[in-house]
Backbone as CSV, one residue per row, in Angstrom:
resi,resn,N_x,N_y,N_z,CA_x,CA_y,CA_z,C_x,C_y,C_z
1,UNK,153.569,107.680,-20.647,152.297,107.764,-19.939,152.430,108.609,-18.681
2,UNK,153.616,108.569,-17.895,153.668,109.111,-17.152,153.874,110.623,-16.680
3,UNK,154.622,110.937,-18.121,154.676,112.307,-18.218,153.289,113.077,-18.632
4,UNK,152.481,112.106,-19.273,151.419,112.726,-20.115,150.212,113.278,-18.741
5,UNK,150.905,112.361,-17.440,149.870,112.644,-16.304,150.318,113.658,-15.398
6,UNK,151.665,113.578,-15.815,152.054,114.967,-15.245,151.681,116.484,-15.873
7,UNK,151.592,116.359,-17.242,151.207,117.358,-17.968,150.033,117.932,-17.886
8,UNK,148.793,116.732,-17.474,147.747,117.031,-17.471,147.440,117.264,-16.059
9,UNK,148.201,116.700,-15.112,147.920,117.596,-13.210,148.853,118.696,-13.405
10,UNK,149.451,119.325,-14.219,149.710,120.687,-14.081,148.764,121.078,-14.664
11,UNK,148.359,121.053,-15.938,147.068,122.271,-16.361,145.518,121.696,-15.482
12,UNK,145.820,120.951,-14.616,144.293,121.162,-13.681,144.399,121.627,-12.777
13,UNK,145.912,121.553,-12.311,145.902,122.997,-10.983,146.502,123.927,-11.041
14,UNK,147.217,124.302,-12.237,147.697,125.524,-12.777,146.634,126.684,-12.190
15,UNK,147.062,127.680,-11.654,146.651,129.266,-11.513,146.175,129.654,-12.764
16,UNK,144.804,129.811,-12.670,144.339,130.520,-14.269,144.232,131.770,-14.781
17,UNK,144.429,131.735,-14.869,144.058,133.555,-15.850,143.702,134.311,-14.792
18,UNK,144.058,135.493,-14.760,142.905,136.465,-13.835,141.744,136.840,-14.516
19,UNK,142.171,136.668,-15.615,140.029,137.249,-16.316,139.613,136.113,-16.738
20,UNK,139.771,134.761,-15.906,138.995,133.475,-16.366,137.717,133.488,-15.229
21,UNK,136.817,134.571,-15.965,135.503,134.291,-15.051,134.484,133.919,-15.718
22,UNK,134.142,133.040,-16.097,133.084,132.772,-17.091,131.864,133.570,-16.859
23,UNK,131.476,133.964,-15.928,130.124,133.969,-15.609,130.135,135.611,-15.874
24,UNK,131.206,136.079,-15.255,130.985,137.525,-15.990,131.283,137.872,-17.297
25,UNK,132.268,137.078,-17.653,132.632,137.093,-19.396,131.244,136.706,-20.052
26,UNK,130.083,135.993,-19.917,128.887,135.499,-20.380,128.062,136.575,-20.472
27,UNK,127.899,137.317,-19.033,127.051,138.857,-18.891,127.812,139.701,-19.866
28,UNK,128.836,140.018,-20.163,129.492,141.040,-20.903,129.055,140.811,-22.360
29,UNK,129.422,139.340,-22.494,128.709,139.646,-23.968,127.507,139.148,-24.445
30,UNK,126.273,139.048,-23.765,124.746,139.257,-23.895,124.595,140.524,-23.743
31,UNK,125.684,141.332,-23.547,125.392,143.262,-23.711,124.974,144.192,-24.750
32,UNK,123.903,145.053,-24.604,123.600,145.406,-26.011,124.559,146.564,-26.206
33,UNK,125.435,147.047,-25.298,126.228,148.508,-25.404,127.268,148.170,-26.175
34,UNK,127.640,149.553,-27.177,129.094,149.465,-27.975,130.136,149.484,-26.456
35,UNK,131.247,148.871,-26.975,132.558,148.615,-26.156,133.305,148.817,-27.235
36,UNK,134.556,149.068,-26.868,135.980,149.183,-27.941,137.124,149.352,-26.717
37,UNK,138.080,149.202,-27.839,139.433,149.286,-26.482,140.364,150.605,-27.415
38,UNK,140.434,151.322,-26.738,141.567,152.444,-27.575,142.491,151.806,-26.409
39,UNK,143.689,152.658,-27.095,145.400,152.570,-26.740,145.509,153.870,-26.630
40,UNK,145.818,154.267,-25.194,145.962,155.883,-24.897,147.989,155.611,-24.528
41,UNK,148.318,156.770,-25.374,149.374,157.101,-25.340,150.064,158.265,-24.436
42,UNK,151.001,157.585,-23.713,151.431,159.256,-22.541,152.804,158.947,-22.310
43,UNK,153.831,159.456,-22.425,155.451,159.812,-21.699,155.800,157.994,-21.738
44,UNK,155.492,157.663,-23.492,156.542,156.333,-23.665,155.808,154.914,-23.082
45,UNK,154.400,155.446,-22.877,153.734,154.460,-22.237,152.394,154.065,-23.370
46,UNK,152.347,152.666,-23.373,150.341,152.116,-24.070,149.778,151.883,-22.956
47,UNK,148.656,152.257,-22.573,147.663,152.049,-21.616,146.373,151.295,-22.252
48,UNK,146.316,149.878,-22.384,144.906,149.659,-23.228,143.886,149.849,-22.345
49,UNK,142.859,150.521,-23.014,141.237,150.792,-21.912,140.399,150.747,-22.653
50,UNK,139.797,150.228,-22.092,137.653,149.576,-22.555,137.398,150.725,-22.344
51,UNK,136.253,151.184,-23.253,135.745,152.160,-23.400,134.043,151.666,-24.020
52,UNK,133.110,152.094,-22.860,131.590,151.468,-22.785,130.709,152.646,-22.514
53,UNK,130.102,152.762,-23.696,129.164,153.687,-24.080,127.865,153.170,-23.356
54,UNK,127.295,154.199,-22.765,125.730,153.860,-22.865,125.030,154.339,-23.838
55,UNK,123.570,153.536,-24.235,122.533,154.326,-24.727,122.192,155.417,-24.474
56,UNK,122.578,156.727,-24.800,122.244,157.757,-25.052,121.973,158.552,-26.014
57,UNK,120.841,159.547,-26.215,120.908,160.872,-27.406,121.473,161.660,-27.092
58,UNK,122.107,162.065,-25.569,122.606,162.948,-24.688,123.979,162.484,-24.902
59,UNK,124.671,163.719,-24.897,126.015,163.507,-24.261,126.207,163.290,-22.513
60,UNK,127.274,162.573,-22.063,126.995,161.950,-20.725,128.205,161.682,-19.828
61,UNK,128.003,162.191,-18.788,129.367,162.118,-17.894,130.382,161.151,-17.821
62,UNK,131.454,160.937,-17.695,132.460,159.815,-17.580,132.495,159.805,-16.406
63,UNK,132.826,158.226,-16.449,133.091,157.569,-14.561,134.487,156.782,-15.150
64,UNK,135.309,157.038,-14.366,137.205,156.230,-14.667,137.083,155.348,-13.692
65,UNK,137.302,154.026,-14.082,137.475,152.978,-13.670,138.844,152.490,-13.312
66,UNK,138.628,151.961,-12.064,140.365,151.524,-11.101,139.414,149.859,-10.924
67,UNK,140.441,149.197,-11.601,140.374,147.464,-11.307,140.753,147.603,-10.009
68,UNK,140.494,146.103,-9.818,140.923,145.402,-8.197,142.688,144.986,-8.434
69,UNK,142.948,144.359,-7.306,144.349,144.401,-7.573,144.663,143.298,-8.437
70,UNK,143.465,142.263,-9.104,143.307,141.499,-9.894,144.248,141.781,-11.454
71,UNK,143.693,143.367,-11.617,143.517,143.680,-12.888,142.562,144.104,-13.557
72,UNK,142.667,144.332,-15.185,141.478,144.383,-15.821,140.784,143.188,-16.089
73,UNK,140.156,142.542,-15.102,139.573,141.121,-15.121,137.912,141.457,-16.025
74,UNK,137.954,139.835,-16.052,136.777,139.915,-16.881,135.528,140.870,-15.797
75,UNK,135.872,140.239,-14.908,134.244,141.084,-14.161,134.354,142.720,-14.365
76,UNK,135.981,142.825,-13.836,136.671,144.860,-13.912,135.374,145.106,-15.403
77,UNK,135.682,144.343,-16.366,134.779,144.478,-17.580,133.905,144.593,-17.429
78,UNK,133.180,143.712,-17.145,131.474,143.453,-16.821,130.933,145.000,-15.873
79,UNK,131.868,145.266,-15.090,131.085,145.970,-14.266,130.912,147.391,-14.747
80,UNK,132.294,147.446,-15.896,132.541,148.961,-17.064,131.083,148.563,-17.705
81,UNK,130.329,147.641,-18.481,129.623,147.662,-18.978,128.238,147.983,-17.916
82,UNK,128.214,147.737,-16.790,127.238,147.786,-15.944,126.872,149.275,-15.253
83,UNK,127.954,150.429,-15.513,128.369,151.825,-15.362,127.547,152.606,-16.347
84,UNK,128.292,151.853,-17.738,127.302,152.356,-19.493,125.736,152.307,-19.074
85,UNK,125.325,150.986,-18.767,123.475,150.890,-18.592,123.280,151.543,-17.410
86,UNK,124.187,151.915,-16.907,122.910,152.984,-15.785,123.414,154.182,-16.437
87,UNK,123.958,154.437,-17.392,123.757,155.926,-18.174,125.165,156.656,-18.511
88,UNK,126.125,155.821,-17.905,127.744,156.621,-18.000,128.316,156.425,-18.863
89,UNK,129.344,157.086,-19.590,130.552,156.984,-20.430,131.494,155.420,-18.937
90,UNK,131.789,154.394,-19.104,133.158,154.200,-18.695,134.096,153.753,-19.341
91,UNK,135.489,154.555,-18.410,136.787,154.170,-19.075,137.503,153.354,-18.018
92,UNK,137.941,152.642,-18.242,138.656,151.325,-17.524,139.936,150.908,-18.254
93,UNK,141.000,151.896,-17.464,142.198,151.675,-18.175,142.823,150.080,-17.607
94,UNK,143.354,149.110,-18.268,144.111,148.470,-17.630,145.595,148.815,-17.150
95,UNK,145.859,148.893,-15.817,147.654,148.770,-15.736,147.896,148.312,-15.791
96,UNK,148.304,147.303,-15.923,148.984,146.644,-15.692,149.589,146.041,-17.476
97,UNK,148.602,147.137,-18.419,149.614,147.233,-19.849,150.833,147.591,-19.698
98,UNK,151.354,146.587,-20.737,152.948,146.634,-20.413,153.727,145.999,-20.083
99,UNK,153.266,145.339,-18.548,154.130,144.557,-17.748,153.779,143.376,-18.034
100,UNK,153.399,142.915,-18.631,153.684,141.256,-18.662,154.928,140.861,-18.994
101,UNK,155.394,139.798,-18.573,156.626,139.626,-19.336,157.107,139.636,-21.124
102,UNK,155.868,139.118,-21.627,155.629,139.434,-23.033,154.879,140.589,-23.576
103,UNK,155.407,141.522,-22.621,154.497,143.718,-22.861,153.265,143.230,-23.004
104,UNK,152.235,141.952,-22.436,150.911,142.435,-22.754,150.282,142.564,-21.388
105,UNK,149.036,142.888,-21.012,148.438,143.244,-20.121,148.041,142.009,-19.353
106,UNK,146.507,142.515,-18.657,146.261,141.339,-17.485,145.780,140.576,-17.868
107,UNK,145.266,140.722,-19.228,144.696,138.720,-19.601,146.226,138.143,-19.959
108,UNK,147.410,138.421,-19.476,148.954,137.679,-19.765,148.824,136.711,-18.657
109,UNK,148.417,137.130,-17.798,148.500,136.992,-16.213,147.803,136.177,-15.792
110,UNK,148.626,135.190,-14.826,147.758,134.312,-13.555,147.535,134.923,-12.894
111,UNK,146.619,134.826,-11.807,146.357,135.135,-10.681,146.975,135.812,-9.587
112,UNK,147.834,134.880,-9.471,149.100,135.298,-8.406,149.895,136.135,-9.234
113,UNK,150.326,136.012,-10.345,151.592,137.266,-10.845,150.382,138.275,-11.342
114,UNK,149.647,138.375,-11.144,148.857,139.919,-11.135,148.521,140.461,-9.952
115,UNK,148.446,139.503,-9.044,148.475,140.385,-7.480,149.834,141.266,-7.101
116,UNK,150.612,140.180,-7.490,151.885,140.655,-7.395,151.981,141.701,-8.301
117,UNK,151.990,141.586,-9.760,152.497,142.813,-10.076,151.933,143.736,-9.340
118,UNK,150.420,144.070,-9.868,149.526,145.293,-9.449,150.015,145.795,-8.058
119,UNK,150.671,145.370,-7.292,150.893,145.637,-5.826,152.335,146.743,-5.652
120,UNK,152.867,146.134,-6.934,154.109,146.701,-7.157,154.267,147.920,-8.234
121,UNK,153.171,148.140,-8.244,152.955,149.305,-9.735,153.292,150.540,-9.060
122,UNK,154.566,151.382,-9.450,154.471,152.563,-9.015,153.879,153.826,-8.865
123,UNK,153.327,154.345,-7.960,152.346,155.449,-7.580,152.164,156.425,-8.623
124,UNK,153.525,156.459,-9.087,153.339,157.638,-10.386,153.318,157.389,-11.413
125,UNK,153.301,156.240,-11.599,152.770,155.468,-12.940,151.237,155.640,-13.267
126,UNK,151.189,154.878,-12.147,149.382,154.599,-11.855,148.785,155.889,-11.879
127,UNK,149.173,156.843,-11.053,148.651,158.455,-11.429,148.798,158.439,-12.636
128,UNK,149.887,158.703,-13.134,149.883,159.300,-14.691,148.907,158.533,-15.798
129,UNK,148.984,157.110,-15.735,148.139,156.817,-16.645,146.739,157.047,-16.272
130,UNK,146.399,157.041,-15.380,144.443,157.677,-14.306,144.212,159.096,-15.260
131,UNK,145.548,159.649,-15.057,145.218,161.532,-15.615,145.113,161.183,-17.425
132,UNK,146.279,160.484,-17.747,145.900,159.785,-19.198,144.310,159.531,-19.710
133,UNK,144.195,158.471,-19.011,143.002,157.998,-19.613,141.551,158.715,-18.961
134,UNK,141.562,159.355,-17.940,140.465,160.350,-17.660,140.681,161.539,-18.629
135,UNK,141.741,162.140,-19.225,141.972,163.010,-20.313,141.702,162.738,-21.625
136,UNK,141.518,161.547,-22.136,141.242,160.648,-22.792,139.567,160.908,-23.157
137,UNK,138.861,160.339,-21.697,137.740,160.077,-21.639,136.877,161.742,-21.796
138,UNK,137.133,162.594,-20.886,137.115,163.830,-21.257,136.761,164.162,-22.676
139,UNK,137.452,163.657,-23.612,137.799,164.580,-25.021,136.820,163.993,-25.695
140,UNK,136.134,162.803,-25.749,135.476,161.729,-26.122,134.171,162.561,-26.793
141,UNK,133.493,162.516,-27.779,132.545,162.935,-28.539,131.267,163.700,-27.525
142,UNK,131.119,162.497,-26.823,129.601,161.388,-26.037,130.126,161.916,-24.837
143,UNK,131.063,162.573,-24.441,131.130,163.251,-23.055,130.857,164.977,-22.500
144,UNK,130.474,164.775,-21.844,129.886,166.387,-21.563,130.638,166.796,-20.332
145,UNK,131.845,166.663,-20.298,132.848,167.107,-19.441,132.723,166.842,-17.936
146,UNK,132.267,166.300,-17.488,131.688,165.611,-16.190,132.341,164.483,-15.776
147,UNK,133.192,164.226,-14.551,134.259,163.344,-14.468,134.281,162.602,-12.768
148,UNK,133.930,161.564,-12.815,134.036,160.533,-11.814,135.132,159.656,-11.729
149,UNK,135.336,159.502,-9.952,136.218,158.348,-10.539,135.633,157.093,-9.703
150,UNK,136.070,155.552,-9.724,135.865,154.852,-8.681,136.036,153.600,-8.670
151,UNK,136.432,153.082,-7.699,137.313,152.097,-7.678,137.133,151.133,-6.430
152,UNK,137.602,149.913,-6.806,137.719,148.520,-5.789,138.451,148.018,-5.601
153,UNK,138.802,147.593,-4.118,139.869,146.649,-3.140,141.101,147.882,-3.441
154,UNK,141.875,147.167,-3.965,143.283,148.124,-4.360,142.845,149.739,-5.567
155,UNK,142.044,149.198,-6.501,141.555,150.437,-6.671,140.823,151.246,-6.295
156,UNK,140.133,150.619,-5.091,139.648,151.677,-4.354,140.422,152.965,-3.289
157,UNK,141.960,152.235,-3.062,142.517,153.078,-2.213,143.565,153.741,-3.363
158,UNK,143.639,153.573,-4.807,143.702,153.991,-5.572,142.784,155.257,-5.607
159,UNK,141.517,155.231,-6.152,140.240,156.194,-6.480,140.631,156.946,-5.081
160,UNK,140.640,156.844,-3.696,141.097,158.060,-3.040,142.577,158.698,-3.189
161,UNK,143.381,158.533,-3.169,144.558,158.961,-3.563,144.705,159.627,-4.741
162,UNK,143.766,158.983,-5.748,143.733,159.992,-7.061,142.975,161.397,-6.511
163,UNK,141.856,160.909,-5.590,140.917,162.555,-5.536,142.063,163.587,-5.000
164,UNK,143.428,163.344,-4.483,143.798,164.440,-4.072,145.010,164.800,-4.929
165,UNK,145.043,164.060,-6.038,145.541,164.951,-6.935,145.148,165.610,-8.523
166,UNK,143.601,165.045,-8.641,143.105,165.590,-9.723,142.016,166.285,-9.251
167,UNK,141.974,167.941,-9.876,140.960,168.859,-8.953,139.912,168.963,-9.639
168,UNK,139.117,168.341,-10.537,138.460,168.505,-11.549,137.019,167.472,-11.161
169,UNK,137.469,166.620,-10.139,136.292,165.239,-10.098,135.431,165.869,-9.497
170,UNK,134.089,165.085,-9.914,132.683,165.919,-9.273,132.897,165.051,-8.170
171,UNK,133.095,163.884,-8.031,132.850,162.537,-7.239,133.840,161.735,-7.131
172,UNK,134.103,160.754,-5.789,135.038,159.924,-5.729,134.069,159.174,-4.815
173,UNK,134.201,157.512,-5.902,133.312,156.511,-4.982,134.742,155.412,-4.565
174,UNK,134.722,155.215,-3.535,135.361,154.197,-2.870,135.270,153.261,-2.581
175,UNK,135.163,151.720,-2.864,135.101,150.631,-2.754,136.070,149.703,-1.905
176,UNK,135.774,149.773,-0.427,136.585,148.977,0.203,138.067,149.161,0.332
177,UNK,138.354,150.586,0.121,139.928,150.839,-0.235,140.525,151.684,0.739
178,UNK,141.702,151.502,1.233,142.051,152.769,2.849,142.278,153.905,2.381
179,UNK,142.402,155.301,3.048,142.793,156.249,2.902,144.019,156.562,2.225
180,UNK,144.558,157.623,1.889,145.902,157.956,1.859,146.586,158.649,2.977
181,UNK,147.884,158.845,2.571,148.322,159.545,4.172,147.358,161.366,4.650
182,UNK,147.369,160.995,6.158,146.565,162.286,6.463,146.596,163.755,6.015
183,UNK,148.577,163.843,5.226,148.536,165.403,5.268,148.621,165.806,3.535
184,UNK,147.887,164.736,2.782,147.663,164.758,1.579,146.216,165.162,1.013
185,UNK,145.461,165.384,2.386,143.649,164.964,2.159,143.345,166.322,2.215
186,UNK,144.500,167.358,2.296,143.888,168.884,2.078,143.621,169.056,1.009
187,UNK,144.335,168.516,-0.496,143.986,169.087,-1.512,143.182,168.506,-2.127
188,UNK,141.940,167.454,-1.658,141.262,166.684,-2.217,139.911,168.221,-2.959
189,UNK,139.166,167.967,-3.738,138.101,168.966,-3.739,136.973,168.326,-3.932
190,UNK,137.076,167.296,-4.707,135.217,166.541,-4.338,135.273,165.900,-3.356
191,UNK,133.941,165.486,-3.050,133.087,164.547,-2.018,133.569,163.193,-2.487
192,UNK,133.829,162.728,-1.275,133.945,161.449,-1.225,133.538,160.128,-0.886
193,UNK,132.493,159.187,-1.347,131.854,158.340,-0.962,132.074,157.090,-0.354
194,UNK,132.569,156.229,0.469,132.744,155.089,0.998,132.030,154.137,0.969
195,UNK,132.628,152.334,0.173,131.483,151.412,0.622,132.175,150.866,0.884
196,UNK,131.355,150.163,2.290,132.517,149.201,2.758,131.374,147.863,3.248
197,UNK,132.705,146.841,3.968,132.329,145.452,4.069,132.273,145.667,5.464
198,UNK,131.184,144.864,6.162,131.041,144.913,7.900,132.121,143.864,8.092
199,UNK,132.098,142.712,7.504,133.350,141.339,7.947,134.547,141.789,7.131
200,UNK,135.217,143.226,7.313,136.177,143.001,6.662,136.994,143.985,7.312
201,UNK,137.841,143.362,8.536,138.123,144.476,9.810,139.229,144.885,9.305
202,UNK,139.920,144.239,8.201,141.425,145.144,7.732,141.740,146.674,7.088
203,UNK,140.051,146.711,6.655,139.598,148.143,6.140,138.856,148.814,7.020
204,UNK,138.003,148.001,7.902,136.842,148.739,8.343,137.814,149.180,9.702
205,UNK,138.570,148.781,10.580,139.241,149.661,11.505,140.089,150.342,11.143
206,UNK,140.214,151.170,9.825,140.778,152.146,9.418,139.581,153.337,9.053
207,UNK,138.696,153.128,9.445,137.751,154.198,9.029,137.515,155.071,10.306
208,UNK,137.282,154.580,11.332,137.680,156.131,12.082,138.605,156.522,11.966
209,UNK,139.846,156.599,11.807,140.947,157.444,11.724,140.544,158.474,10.459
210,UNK,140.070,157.583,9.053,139.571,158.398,8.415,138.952,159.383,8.600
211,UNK,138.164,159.426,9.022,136.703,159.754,9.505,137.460,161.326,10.073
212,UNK,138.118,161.087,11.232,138.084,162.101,11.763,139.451,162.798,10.695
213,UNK,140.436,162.435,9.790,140.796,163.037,9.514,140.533,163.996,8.440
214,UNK,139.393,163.242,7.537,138.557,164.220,6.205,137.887,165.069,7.265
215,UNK,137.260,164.573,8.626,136.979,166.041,9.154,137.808,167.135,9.692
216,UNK,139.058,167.017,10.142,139.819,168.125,10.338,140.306,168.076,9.261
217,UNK,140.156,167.766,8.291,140.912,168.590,7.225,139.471,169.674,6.308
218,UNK,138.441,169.077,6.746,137.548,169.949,5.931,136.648,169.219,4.757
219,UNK,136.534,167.966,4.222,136.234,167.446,3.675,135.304,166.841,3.357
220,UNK,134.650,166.593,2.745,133.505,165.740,2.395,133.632,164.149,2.331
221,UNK,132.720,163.406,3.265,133.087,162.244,3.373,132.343,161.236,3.954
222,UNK,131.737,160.241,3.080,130.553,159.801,3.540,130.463,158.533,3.875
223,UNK,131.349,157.746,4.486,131.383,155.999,4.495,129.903,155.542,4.749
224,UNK,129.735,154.466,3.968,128.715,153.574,4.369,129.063,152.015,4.536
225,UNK,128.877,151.517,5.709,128.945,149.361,5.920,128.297,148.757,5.731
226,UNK,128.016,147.970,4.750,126.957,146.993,4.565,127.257,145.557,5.486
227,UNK,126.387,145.954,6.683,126.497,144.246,7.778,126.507,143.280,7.000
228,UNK,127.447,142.163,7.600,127.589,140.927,7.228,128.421,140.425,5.767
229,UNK,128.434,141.732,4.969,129.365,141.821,3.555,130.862,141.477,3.566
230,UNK,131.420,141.182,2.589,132.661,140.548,2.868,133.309,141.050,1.619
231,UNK,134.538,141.301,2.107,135.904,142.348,0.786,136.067,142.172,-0.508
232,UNK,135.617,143.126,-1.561,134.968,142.378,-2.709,133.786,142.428,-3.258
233,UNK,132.574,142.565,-2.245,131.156,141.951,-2.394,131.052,142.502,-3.732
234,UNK,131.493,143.899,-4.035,130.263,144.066,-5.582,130.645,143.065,-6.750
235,UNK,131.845,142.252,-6.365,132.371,141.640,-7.429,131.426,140.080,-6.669
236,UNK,132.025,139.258,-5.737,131.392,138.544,-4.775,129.740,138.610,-4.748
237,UNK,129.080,139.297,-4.814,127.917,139.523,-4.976,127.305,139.677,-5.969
238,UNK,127.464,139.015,-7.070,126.717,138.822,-8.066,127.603,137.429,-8.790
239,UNK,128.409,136.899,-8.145,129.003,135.470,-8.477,127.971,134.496,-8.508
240,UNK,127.919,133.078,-9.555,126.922,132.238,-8.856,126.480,131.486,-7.256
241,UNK,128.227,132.022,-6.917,128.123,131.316,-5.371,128.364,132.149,-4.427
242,UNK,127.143,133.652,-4.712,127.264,135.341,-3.959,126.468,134.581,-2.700
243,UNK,127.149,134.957,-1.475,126.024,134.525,-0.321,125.308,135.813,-0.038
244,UNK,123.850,135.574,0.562,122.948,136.545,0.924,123.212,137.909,1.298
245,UNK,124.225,137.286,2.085,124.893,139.511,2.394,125.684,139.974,1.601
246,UNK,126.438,139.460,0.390,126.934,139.901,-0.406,125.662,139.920,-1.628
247,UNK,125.131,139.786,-1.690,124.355,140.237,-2.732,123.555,141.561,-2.066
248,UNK,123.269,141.607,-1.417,122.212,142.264,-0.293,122.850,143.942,-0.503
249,UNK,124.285,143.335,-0.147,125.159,144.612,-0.269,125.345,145.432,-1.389
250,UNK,125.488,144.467,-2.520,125.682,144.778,-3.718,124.622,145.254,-4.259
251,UNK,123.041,144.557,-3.971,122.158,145.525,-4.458,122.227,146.982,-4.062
252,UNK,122.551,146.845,-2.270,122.194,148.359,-1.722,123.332,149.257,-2.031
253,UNK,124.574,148.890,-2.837,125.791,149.663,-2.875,125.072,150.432,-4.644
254,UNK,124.320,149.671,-5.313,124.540,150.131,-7.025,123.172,151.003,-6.470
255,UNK,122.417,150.474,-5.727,121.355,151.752,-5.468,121.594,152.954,-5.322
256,UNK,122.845,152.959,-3.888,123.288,154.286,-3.358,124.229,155.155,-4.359
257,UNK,124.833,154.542,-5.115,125.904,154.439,-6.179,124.623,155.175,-7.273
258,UNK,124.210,154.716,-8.140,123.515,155.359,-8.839,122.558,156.891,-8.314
259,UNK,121.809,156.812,-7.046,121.563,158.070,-6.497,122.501,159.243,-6.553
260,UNK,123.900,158.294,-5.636,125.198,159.851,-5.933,124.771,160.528,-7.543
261,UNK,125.385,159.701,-8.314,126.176,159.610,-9.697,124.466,161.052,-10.276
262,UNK,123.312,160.632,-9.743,122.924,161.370,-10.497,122.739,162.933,-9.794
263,UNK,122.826,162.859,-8.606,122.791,164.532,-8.273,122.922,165.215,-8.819
């Protein structure tokens, strides 16, 4: 008996899954868009990535998707599908394929050993598979050669670091993510968009430095703060328990977000 109560207070406070979100796993599949997962292959590596079509007769730009440092969590999902209905190709590679201890990806993963890994993923990994699976997305039937990238928390300072080494992006949207180092931001060539959190001073007092350094370097660069928002919100902001400024934010971030995307 006693063990049987031990068994059962470990699986009630066990660390769950990183893609145990019900509420976005529920939105994902009341979706009317095709989804599929290809396996993109590069230099000895599987990269699995969701791949979410929108309704179109048109062929239609790709937007590359960078998870949070979560992973490819259920919401990372939800929100690939939420990219498709406002009109995009997205590709949403997971990294963190591979590393599980049993080679599978981030549904392997608790919580905590996906922070951890993802934190520890090497720079040129993570590049190489980004150029992978945006090369990928590129070749795709339903694409008309048009290439975004954009990303949150950790993939957001991901999505800048990629703009300065792939010269091809129309756009780089940024989600709460810091710069890269200053003398890397010369070779960026698209515009770069910023959303950020007002309560979230670990990012937001890194933005003047930014600021002035995309301007001496020449750059395009547009931060925007949504007051009172907190690190996260587009994910946070549409949770059942999103508080008012995170939703607030999140509406006004997919507004501004969709305006870019269609210029």
């Amino acid at each position: 008996m006693k063990r049987m109560l031990l068994v059962v207070a470990a699986l009630l406070f066990a660390t769950p899954l990183v893609s145990a979100q019900d509420w976005a796993k529920d939105m994902l599949a009341k979706s009317p868009r095709h989804r599929e997962w290809a396996t993109i292959k590069h230099n000895g590596r599987n990269v699995e990535t969701l791949i979410v079509y929108p309704e179109s007769k048109d062929k239609r730009p790709v937007v590359l998707v960078i998870h949070e440092i979560f992973g490819l969590s259920d919401w990372a999902q939800e929100l690939a599908d939420e990219i498709a209905a406002a009109g995009y190709i997205a590709v949403a590679p997971d990294l963190l394929s591979g590393m599980a201890s049993n080679g599978g990806r981030t549904k392997d993963f608790n919580v905590d050993s996906a922070v951890e890994a993802v934190s520890k993923l090497p720079p040129s990994q993570v590049t190489a598979d980004l150029n992978a699976a945006a090369d990928y997305g590129l070749k795709l039937p339903a694409a008309n050669g048009k290439l975004y990238v954009a990303g949150f928390c950790w993939g957001g300072s991901q999505t800048f670091r990629f703009a300065t080494t792939r010269g091809d992006l129309s756009a780089a949207f940024v989600f709460y993510g810091t710069a890269p180092a200053k003398e890397t931001l010369a070779t960026i060539k698209a515009p770069v968009y910023g959303f950020y959190a007002g309560n979230d001073a670990r990012i937001g007092a890194t933005l003047p430095e930014t600021i002035a350094n995309m301007k001496a370097a020449g750059k395009a660069y547009e931060p925007v703060t949504y007051d009172g928002a907190g690190h996260g919100f587009m994910r946070a902001g549409e949770a059942p328990d999103a508080s008012e400024a995170n939703k607030k934010a999140r509406e006004d971030s997919w507004k501004r977000w969709k305006e870019l995307l269609a210029k």
